[in-house]
N, C-alpha and C positions, 0 to 999 in steps of 0.2 A: 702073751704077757706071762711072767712068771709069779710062781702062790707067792703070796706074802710070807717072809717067815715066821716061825713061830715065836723065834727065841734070838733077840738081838745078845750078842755077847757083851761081858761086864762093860768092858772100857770102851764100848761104843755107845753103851747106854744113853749117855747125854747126847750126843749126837743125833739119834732116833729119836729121844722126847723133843730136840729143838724140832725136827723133823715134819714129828707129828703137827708139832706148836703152829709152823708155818703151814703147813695143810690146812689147819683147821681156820686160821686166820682168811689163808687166800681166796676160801669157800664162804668166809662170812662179809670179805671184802666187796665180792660177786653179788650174796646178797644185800650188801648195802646201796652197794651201784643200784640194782635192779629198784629197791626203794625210791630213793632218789629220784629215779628219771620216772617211777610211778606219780609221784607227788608231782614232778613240774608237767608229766602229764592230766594230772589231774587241775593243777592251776590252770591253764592252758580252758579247761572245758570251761569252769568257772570266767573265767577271761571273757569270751564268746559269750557265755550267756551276760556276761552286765559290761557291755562294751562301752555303752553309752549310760554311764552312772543318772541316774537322776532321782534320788533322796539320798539319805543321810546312809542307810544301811545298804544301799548299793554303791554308795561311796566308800563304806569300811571293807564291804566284801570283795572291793576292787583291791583298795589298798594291801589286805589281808593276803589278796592272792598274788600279788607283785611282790608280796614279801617271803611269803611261801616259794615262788619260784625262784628269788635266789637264795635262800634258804638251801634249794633243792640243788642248784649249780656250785654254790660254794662246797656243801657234802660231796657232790659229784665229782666236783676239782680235786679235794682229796685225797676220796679215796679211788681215786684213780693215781694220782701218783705213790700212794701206800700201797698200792697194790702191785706198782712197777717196783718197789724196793723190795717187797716182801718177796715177790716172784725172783729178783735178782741173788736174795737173800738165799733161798731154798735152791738154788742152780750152784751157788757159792757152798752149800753146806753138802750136799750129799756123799760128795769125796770120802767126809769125816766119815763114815758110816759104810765099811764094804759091803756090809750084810744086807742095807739098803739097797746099795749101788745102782745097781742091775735089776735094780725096780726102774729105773731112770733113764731112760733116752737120751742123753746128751744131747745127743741132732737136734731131736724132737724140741729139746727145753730150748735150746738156743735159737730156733726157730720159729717158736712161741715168743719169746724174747723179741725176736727182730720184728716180727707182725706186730707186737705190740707198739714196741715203738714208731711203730711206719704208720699205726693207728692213732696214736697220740702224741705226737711229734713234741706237743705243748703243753706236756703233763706236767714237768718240774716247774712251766715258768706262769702255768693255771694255780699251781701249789703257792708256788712264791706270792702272786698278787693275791691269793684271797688271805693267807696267811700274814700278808704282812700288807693289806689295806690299809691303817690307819697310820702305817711309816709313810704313804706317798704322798700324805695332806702335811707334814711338819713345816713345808714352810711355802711360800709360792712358785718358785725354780720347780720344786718335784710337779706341785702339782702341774704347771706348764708340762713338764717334761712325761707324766702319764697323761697328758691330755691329746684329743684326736680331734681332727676334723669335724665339724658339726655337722648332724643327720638329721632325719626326720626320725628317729629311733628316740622312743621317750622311755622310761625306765624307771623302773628303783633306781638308785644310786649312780644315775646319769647328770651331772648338774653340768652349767655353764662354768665354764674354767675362771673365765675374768667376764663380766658385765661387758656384755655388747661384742665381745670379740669372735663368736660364731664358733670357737671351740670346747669342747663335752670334758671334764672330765668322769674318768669313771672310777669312780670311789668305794663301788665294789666290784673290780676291775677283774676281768675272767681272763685276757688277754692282755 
């Protein structure tokens, strides 16, 4: 790998401060993720321990933890797509910056790029439904039309689409 330089030249300057700007983003995206899937791992524990509610406060701590876990999915949803534009973003910028340059792998970033998307194939459209949840209840056509087959799957934000018709929709919709 080669030293970092010392001294980016004038009219690259901006280029290196956006540079920097998305470095520091993509590192705190990483840790935001890692948050995230701490808490719905932590709901998750709570879950198990009061499976079966029976008083008032294992009925809120139930609640509290179903809410928390998509709390933890929707952040998740995200910034995992924030994280694909930023990463796209800093692949797109380094050009600007020869001084940079050749700090940068091309291969490598594009290849980084391709894993990721092979990893989350359904980042943009995880972004899209938690982002815009409350466009898919405007009228009953949407809601039909985001609604699924019924499960045994009960949830936050899982309700019956139409009374008696056996299909869910999902109103905090991750897919």
């Amino acid at each position: 790998m080669l030293p970092a330089p010392e001294v980016v030249e004038e009219e690259e300057s901006a280029a290196a401060r956006h540079i920097h700007i998305l470095l520091i983003i993509l590192s705190d995206q990483v840790s935001s993720l890692g948050s995230a899937l701490a808490l719905l791992d932590h709901t998750e524990v709570i879950l198990r321990q009061v499976i079966q509610p029976s008083n008032a406060t294992e009925w809120r701590t139930n609640r509290l933890a179903r809410e928390w876990s998509f709390i933890a999915c929707r952040d998740a949803a995200m910034t995992i797509y924030h994280f694909a534009v930023t990463l796209a973003a800093l692949h797109g910028r380094v050009h600007f910056c020869p001084t940079l340059s050749p700090l940068f792998d091309n291969d490598k970033m594009r290849a980084a790029r391709r894993l990721f998307n092979e990893s989350f194939p359904t980042a943009e459209r995880m972004r899209h439904a938690v982002g815009h949840a409350a466009e898919m209840v405007k009228n009953p056509d949407l809601i039909q039309k985001h609604s699924g087959p019924a499960s045994n799957i009960r949830a936050p934000g899982i309700v019956e689409a139409t009374p008696g018709s056996g299909d869910v929709f999902f109103s905090n919709a991750l897919f």
